[in-house]
MMTF fields as JSON, N, C-alpha, C and O atoms, coordinates in Angstrom:
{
  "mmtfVersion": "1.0.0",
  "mmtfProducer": "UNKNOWN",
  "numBonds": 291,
  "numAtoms": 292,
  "numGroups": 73,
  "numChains": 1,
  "numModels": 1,
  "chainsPerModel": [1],
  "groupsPerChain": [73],
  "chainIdList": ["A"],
  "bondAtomList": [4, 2, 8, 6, 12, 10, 16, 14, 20, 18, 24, 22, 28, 26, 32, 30, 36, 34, 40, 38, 44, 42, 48, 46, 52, 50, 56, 54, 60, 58, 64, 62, 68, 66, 72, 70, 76, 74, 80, 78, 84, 82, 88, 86, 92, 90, 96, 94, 100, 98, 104, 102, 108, 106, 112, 110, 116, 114, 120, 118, 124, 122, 128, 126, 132, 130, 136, 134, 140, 138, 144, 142, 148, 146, 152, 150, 156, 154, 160, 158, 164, 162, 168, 166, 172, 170, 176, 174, 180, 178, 184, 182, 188, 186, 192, 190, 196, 194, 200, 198, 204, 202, 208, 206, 212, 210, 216, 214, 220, 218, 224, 222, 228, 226, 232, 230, 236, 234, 240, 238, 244, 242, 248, 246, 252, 250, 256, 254, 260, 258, 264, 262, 268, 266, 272, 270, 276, 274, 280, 278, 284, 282, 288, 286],
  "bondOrderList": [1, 1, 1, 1, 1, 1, 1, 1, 1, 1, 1, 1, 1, 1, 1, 1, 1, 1, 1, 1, 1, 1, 1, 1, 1, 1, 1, 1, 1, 1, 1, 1, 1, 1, 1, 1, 1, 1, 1, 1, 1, 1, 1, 1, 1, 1, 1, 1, 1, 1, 1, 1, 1, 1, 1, 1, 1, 1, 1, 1, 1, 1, 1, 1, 1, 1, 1, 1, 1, 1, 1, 1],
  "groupList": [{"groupName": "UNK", "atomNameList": ["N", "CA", "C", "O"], "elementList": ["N", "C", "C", "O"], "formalChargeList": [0, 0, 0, 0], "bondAtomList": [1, 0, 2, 1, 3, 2], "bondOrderList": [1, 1, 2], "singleLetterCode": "X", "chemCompType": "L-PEPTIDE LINKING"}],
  "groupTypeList": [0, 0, 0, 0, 0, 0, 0, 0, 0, 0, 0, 0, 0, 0, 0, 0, 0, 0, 0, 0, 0, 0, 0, 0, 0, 0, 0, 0, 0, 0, 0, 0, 0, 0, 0, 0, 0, 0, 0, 0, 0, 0, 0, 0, 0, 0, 0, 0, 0, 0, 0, 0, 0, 0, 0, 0, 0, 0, 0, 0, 0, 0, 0, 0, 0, 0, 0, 0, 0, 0, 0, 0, 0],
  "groupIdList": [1, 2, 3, 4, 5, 6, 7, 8, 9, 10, 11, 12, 13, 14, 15, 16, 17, 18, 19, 20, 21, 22, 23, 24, 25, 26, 27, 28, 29, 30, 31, 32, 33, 34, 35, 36, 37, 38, 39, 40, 41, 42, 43, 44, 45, 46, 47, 48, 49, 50, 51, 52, 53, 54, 55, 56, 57, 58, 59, 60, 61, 62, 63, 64, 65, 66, 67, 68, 69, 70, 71, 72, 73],
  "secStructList": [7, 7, 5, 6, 6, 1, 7, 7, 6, 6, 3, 3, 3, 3, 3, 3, 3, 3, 7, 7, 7, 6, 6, 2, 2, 2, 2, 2, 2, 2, 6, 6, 7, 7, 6, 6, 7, 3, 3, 3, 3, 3, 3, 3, 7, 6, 6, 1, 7, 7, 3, 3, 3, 3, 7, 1, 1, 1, 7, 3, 3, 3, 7, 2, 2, 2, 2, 6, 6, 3, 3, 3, 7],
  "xCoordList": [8.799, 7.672, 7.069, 6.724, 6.943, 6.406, 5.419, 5.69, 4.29, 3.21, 2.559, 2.862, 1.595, 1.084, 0.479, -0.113, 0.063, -0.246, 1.144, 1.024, 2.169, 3.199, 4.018, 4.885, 3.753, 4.42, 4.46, 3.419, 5.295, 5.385, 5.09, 5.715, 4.151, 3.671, 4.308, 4.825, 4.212, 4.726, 5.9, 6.68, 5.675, 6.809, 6.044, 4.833, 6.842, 6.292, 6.918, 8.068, 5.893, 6.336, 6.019, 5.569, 6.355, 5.821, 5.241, 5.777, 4.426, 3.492, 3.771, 3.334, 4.711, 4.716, 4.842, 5.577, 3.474, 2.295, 1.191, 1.054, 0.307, -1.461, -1.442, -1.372, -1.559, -1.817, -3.669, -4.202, -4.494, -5.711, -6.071, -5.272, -7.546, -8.296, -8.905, -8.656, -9.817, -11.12, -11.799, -12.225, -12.048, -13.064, -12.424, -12.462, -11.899, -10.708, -9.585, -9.147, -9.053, -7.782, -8.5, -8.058, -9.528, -9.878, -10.33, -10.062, -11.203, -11.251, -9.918, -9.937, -9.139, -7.911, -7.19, -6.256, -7.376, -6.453, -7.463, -7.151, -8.885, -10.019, -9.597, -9.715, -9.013, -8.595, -7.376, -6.942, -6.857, -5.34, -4.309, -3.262, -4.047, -3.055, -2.5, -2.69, -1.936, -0.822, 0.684, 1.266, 1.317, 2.543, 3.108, 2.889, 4.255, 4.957, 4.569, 5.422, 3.072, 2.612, 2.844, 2.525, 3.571, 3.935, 2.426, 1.265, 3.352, 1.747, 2.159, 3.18, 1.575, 2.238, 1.765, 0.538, 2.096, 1.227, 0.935, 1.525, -0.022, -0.613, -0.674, -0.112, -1.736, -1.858, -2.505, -3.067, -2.318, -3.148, -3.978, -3.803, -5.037, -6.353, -5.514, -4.891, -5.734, -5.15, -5.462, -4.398, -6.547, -6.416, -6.062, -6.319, -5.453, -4.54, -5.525, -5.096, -6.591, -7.941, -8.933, -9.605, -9.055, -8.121, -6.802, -6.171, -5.91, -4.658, -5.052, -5.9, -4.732, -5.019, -3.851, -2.957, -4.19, -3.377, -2.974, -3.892, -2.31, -2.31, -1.932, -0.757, -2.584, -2.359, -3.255, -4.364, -2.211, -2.628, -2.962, -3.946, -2.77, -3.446, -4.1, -3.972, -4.985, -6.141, -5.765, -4.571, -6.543, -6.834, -7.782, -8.837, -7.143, -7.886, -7.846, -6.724, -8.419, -9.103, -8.802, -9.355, -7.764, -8.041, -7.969, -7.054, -9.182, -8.848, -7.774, -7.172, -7.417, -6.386, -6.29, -5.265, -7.443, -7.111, -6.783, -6.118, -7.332, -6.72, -5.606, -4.671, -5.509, -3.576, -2.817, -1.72, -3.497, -2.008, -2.304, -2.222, -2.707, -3.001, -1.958, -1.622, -1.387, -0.549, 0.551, 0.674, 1.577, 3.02, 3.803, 3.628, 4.664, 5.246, 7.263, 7.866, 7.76, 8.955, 9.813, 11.02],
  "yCoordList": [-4.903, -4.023, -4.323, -5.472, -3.391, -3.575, -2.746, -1.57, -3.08, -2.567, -2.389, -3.164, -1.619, -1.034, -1.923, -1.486, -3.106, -3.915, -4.938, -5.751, -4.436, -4.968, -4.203, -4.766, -2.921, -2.283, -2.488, -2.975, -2.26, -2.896, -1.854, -0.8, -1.979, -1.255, -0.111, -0.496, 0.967, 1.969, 2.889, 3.78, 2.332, 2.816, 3.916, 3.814, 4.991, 5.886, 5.539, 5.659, 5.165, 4.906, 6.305, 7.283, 6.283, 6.91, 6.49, 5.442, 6.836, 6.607, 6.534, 7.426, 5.239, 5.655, 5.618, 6.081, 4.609, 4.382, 3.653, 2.698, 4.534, 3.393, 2.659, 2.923, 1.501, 0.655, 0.646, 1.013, 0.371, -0.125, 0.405, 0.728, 0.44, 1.135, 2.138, 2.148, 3.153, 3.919, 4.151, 5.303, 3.472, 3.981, 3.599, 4.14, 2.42, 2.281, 3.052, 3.264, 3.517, 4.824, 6.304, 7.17, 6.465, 7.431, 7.646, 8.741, 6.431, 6.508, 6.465, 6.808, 5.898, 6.161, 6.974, 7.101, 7.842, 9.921, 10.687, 11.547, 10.231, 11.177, 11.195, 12.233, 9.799, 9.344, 10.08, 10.061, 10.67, 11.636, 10.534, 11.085, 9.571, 8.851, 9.024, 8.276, 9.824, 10.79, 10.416, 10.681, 9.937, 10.095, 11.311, 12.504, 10.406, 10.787, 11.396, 11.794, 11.382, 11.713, 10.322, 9.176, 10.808, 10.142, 9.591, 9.951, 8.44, 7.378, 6.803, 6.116, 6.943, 6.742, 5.267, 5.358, 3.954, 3.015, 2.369, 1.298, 2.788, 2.467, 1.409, 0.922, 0.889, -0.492, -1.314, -0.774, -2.782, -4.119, -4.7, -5.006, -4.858, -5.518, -7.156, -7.721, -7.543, -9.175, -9.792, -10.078, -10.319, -11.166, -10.441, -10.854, -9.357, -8.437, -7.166, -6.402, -7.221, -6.777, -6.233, -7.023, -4.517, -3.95, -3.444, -4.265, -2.327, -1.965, -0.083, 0.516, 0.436, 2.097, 2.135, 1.502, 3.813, 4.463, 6.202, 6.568, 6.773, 7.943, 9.049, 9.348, 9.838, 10.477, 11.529, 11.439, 12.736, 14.013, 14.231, 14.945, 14.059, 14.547, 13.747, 13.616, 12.828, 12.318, 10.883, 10.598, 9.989, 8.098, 7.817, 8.405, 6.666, 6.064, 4.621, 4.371, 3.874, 2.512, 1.95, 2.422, 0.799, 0.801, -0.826, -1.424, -1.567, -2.974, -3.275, -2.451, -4.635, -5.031, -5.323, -5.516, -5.29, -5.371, -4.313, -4.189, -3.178, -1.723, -1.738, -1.807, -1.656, -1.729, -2.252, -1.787, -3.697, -4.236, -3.549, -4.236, -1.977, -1.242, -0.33, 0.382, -0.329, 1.253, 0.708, 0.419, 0.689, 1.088, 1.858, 3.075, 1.277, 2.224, 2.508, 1.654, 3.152, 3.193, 3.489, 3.359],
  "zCoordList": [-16.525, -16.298, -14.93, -14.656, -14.127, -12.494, -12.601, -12.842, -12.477, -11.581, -10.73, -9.823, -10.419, -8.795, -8.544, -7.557, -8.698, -8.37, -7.279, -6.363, -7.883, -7.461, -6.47, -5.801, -6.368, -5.408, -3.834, -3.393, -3.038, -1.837, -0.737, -0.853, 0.429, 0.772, 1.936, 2.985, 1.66, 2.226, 1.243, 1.579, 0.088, -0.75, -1.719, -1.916, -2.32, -3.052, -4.784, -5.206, -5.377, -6.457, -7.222, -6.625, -8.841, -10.015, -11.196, -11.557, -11.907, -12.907, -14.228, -14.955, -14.899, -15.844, -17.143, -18.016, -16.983, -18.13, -17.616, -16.851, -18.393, -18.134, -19.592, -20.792, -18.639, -19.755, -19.959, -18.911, -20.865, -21.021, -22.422, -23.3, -22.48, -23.789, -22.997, -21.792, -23.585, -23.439, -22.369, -22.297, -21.52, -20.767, -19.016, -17.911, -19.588, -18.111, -17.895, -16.765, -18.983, -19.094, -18.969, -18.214, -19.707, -19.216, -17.76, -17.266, -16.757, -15.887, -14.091, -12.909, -14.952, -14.264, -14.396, -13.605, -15.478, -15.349, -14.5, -13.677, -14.823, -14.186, -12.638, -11.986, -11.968, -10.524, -10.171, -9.019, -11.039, -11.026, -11.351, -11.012, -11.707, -12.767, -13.984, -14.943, -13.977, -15.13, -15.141, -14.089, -15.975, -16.194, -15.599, -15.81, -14.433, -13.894, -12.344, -11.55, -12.081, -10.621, -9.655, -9.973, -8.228, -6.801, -6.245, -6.054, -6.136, -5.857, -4.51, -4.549, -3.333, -2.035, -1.873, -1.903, -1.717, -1.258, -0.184, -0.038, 0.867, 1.972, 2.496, 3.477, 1.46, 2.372, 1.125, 0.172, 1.308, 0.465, 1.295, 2.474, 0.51, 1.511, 1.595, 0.697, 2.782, 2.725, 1.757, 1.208, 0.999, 0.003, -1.687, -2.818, -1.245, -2.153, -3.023, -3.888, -2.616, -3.699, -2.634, -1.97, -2.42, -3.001, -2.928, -2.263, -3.338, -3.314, -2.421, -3.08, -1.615, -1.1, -0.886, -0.325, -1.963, -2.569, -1.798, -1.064, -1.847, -2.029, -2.683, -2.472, -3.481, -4.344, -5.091, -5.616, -4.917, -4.876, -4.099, -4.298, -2.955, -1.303, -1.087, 0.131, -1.511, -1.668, -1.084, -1.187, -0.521, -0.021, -1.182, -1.42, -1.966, -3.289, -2.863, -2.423, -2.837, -3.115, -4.731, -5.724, -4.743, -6.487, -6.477, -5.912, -7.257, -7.328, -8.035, -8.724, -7.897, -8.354, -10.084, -10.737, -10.479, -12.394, -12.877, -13.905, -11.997, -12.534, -12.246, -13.044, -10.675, -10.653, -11.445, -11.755, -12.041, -13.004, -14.391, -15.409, -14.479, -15.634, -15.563, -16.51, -14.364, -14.493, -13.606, -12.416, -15.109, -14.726, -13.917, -13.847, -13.286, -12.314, -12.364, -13.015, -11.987, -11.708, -10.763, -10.963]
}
């Protein structure tokens, strides 16, 4: 299991599974994190936290406990 936390930067991964409960899963589909949407990855803040993202057109900021929430492939 690899996650976006783990992805290497400049690479386009895919989505596919959020891991969490309730209010952190719901807040990470609300961010556009859906099974099977292209997650471009930008850049890691040096001390790895946070992870910027791109996706859906969009520059996202995501700390690193969320990242190790969502599966990638």
């Amino acid at each position: 299991m690899s996650t976006l936390r783990e992805a290497e930067v400049g690479s386009t991964v895919a989505v596919k599974k959020l891991n969490g409960e309730g209010a952190l899963k719901r807040r990470l589909m609300d961010m556009g994190f859906t099974k099977g949407c292209k997650v471009f990855v930008r850049k890691v803040a040096p001390l790895g936290d946070p992870v910027e993202v791109t996706i859906r057109g969009y520059e996202l900021s995501v700390r690193k406990d969320d990242a190790d929430c969502i599966e990638i492939e």
